[in-house]
RODREN-356550 format. One record per residue (C-alpha): residue number from 1; residue in one letter; x, y, z. Coordinates in pm, 1 decimal, padded with zeros to 6 digits. Layout:
BEGIN
rec tormi=NUM; torgu=a; x=X; y=Y; z=Z $
...
REM end
This chain:
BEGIN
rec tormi=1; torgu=x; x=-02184.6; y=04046.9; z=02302.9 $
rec tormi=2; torgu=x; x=-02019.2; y=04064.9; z=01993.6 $
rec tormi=3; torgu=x; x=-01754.5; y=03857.5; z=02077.3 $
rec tormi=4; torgu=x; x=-01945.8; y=03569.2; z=02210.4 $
rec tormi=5; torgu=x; x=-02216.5; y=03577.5; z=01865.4 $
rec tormi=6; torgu=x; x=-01887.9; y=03596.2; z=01657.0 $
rec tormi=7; torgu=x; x=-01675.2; y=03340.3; z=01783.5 $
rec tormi=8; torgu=x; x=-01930.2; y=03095.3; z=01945.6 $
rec tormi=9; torgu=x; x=-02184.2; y=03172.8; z=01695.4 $
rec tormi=10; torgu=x; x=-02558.7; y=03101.1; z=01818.3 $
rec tormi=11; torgu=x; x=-02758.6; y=03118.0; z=02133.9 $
rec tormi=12; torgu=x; x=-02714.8; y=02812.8; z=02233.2 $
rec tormi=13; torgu=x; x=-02412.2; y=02926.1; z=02530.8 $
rec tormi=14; torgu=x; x=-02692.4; y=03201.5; z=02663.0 $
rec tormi=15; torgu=x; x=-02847.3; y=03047.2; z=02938.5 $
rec tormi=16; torgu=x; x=-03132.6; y=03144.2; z=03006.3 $
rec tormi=17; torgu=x; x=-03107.9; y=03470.9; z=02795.0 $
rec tormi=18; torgu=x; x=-02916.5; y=03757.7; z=03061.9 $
rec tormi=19; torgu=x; x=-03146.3; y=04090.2; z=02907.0 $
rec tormi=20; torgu=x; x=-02969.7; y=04331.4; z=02676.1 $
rec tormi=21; torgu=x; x=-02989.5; y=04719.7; z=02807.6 $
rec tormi=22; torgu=x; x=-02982.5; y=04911.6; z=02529.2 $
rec tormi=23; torgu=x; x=-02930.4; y=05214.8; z=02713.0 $
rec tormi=24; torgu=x; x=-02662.8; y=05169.1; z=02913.5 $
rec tormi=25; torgu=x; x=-02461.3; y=04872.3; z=02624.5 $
rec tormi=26; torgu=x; x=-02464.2; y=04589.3; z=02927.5 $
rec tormi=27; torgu=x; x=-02687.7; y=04248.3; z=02986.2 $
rec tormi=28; torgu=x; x=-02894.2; y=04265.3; z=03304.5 $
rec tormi=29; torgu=x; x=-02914.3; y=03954.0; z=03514.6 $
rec tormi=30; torgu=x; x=-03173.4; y=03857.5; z=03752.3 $
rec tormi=31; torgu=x; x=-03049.4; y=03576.3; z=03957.5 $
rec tormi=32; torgu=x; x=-03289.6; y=03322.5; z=03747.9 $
rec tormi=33; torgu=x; x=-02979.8; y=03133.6; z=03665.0 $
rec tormi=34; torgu=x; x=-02893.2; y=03345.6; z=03334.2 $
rec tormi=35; torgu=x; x=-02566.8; y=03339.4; z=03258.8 $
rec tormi=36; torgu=x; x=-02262.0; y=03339.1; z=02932.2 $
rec tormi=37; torgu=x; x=-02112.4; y=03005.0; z=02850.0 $
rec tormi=38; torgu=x; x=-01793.6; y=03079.0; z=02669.3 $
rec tormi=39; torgu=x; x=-01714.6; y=02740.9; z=02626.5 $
rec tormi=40; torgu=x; x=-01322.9; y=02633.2; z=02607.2 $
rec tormi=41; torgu=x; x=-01214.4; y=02745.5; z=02289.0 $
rec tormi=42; torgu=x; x=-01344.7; y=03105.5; z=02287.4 $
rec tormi=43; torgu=x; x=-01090.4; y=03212.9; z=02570.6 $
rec tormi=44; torgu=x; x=-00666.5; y=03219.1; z=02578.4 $
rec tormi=45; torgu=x; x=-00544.8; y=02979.9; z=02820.7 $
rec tormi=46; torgu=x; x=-00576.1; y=03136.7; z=03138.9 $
rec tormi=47; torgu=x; x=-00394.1; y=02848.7; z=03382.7 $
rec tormi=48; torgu=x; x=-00064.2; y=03076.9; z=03445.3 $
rec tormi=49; torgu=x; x=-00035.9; y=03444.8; z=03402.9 $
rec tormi=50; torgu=x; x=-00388.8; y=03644.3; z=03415.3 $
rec tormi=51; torgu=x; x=-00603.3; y=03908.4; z=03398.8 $
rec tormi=52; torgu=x; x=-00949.4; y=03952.7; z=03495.5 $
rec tormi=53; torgu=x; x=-01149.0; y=04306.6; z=03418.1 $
rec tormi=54; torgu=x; x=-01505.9; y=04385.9; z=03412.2 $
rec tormi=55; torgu=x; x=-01839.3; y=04668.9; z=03450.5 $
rec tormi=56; torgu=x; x=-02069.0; y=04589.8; z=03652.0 $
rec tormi=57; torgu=x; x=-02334.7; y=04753.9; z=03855.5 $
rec tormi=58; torgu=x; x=-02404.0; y=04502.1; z=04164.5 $
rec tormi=59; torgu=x; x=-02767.3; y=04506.5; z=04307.9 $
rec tormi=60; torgu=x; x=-02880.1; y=04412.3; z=04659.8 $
rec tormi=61; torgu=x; x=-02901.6; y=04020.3; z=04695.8 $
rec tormi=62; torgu=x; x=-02870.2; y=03764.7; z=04948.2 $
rec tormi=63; torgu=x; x=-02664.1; y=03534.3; z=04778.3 $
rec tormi=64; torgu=x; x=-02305.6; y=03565.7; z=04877.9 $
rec tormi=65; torgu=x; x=-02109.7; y=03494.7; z=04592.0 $
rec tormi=66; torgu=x; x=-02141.1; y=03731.7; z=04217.0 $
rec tormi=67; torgu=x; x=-01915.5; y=03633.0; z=03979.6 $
rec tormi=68; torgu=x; x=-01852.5; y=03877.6; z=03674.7 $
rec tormi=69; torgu=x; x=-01602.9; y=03611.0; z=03483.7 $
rec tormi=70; torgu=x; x=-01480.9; y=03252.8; z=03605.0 $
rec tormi=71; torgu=x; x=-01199.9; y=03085.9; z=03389.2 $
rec tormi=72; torgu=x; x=-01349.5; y=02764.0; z=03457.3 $
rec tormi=73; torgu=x; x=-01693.3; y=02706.7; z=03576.9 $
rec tormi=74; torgu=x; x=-01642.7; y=02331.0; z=03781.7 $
rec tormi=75; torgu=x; x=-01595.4; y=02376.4; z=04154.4 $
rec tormi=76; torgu=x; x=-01249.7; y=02491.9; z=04283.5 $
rec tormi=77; torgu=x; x=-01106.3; y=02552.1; z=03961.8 $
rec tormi=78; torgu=x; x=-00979.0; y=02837.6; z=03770.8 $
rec tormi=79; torgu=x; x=-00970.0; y=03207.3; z=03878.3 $
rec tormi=80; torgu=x; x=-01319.4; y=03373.5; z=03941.6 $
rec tormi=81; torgu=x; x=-01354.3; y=03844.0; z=03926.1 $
rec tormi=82; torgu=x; x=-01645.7; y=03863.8; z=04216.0 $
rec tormi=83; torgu=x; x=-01819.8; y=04173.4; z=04258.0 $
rec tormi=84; torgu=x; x=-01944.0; y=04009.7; z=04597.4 $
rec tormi=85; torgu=x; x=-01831.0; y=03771.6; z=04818.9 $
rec tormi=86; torgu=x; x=-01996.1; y=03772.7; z=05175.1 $
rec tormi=87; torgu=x; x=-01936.0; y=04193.2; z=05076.9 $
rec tormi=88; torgu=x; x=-01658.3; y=04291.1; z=04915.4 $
rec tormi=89; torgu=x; x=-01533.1; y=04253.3; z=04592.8 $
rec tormi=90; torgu=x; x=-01289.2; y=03953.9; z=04524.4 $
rec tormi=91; torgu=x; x=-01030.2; y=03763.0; z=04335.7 $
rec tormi=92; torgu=x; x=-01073.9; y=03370.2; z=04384.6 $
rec tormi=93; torgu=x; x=-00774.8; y=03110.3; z=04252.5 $
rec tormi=94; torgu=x; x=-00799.6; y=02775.2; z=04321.9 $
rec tormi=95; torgu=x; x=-00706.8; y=02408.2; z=04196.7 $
rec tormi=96; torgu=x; x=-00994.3; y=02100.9; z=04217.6 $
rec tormi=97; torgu=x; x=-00857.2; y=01969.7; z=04505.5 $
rec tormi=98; torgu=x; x=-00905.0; y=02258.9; z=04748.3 $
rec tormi=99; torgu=x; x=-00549.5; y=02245.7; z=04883.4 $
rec tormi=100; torgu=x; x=-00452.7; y=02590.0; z=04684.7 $
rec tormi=101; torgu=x; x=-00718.0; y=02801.2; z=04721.2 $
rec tormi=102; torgu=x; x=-00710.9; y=03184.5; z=04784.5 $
rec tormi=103; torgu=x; x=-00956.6; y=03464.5; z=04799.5 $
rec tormi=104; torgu=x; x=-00844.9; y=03777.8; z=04798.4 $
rec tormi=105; torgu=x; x=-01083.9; y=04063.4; z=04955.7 $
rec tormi=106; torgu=x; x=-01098.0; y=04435.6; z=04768.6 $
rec tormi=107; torgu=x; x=-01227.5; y=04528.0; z=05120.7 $
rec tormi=108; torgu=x; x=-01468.1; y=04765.3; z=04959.4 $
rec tormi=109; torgu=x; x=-01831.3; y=04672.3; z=04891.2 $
rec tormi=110; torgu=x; x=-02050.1; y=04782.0; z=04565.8 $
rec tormi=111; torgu=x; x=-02356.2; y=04619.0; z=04645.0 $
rec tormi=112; torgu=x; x=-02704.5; y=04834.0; z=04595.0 $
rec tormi=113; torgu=x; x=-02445.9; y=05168.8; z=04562.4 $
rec tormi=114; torgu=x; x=-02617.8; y=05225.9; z=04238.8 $
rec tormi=115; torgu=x; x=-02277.7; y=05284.0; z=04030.6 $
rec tormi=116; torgu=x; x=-02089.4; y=05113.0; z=03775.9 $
rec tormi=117; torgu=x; x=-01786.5; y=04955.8; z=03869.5 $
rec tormi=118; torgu=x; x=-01451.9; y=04881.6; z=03736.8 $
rec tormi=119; torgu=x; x=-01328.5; y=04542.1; z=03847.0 $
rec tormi=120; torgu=x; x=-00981.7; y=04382.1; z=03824.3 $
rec tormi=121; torgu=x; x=-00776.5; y=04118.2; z=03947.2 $
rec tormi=122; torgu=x; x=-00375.8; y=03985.4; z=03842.4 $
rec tormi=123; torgu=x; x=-00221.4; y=03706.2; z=03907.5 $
rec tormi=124; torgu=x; x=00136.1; y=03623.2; z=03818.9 $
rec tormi=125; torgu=x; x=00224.3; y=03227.3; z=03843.6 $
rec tormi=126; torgu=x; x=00589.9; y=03233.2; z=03874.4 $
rec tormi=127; torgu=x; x=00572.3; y=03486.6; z=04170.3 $
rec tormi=128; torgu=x; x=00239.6; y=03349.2; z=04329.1 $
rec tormi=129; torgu=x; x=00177.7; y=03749.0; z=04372.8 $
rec tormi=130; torgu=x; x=-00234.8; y=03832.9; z=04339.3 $
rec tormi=131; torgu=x; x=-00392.2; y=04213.6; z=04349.9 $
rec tormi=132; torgu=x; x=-00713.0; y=04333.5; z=04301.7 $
rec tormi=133; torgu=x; x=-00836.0; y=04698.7; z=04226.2 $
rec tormi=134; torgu=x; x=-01136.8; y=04871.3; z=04186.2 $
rec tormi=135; torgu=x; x=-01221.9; y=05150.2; z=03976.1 $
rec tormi=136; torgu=x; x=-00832.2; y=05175.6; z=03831.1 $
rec tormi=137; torgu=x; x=-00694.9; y=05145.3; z=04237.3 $
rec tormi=138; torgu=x; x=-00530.1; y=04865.7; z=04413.3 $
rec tormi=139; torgu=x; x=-00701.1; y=04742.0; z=04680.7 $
rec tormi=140; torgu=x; x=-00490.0; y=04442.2; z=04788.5 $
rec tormi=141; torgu=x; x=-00220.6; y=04211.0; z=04680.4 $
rec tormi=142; torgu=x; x=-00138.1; y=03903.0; z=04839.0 $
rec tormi=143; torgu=x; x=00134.1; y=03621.1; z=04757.6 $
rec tormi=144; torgu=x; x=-00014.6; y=03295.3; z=04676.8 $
rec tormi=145; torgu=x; x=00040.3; y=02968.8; z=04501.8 $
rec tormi=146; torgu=x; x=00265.5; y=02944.1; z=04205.3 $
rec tormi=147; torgu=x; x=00226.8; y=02733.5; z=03856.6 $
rec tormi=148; torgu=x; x=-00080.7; y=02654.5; z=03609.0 $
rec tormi=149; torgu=x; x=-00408.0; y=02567.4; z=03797.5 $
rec tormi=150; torgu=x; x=-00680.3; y=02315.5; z=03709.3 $
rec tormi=151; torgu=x; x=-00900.7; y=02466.3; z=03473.4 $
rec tormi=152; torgu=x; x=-01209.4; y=02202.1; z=03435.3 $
rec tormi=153; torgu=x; x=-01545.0; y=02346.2; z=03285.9 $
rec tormi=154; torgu=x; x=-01635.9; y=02613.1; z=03070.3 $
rec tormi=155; torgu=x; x=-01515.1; y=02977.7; z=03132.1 $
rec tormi=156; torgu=x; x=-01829.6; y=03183.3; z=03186.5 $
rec tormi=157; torgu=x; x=-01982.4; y=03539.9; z=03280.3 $
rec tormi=158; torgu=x; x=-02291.0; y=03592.4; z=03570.4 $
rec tormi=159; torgu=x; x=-02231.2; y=03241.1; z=03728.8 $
rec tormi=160; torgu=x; x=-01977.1; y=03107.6; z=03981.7 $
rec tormi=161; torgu=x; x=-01947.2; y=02685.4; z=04012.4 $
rec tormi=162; torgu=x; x=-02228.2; y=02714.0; z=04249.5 $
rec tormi=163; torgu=x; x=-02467.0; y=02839.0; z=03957.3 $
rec tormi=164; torgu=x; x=-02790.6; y=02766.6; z=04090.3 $
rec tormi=165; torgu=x; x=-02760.6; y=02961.1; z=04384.6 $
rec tormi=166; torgu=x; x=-02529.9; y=03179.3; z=04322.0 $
rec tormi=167; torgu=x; x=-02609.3; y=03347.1; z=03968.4 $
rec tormi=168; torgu=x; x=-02537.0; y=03709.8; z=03869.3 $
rec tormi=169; torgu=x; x=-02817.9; y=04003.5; z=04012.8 $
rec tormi=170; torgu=x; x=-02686.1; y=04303.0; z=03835.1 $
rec tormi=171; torgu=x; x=-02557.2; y=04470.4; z=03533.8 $
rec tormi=172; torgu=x; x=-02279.7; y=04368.5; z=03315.4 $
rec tormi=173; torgu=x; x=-02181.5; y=04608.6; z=03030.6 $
rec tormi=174; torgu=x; x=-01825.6; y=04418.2; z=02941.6 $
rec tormi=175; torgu=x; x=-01575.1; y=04203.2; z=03072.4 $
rec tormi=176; torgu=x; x=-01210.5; y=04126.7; z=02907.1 $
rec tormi=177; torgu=x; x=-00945.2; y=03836.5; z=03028.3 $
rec tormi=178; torgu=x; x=-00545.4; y=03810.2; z=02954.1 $
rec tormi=179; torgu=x; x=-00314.8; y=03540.2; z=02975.0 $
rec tormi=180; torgu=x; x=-00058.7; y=03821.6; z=03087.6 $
rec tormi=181; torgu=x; x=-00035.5; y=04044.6; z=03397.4 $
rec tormi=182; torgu=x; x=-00188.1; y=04376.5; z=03316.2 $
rec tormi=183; torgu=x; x=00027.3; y=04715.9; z=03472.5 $
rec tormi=184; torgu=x; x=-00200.6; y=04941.5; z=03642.6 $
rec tormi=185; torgu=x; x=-00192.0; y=05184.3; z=03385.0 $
rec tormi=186; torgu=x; x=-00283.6; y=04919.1; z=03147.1 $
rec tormi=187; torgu=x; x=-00585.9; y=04859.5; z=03354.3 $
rec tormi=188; torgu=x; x=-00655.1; y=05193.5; z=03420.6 $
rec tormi=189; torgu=x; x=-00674.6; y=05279.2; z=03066.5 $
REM end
């Protein structure tokens, strides 16, 4: 919260006001299209080499897709941290055209468990090589596309790029992105 008030300055990125929890530090969403617009210029580029990590506590929902952080908001662009998709937790890459795409599964599911969560996701862009963990443990890795990817629209937290129907029902307390791969001791700590 901090971060966005200091370096975007004003209200006017909060859409539609997420709820501030005072007793447990995180912004509760309630799938009425609340969400974080960080706008361009308040993240590193994140088109290569990245790192996604974030809190979260997911509640039970229909809609298949909860996206902590997105690097870019537009459809098929950017790399999205989902603490559900169709279940488990996820890493998403992808480039406009839908050619490169990847989703990489956690395999474990968080939804209506009642805990907070520790989500993360790498991806190196010389390699191609992708991993996700949850609560400081890899999950899954996967070899995918190298080089930069398109990165059209806004980076944002509680939305995915389909934000109408897919927007955050949960709690966030914080969420952090790199343009370097994190070690796993770096995440776990």
């Amino acid at each position: 919260f901090k971060h966005v008030t200091r370096n975007i300055g004003n209200k006017a990125n909060f859409v539609n006001d997420p709820v501030f929890d005072n007793s447990t530090k995180s912004f509760s969403f309630d799938e009425n299209n609340e969400f974080f617009s960080l706008s361009k210029t308040s993240t590193e580029n994140l088109a290569g080499d990245v790192t996604l990590l974030g809190f979260c506590k997911q509640d039970s929902t229909g809609a298949p897709h909860q996206t902590l952080l997105t690097t870019a908001l537009n459809y098929r662009n950017g790399v999205k941290l989902m603490s559900r998709y169709h279940g488990p937790a996820s890493f998403w890459i992808g480039n406009s055209d839908g050619t490169d795409s990847y989703l990489l599964s956690s395999g474990v599911d968080i939804t209506n468990d009642g805990l907070w969560h520790h989500l993360a996701a790498t991806r190196n862009s010389t390699t191609g090589e992708i991993k996700i963990y949850v609560d400081g443990v890899l999950k899954n890795t996967a070899i995918s596309f190298k080089g930069n990817l398109s990165m059209e629209g806004d980076a944002a937290v509680g939305v995915d790029y389909h934000s109408a129907g897919y927007a955050y029902y949960g709690s966030i307390s914080s969420v952090k992105s790199y343009n370097r791969v994190l070690s796993i001791s770096e995440i776990q700590r």
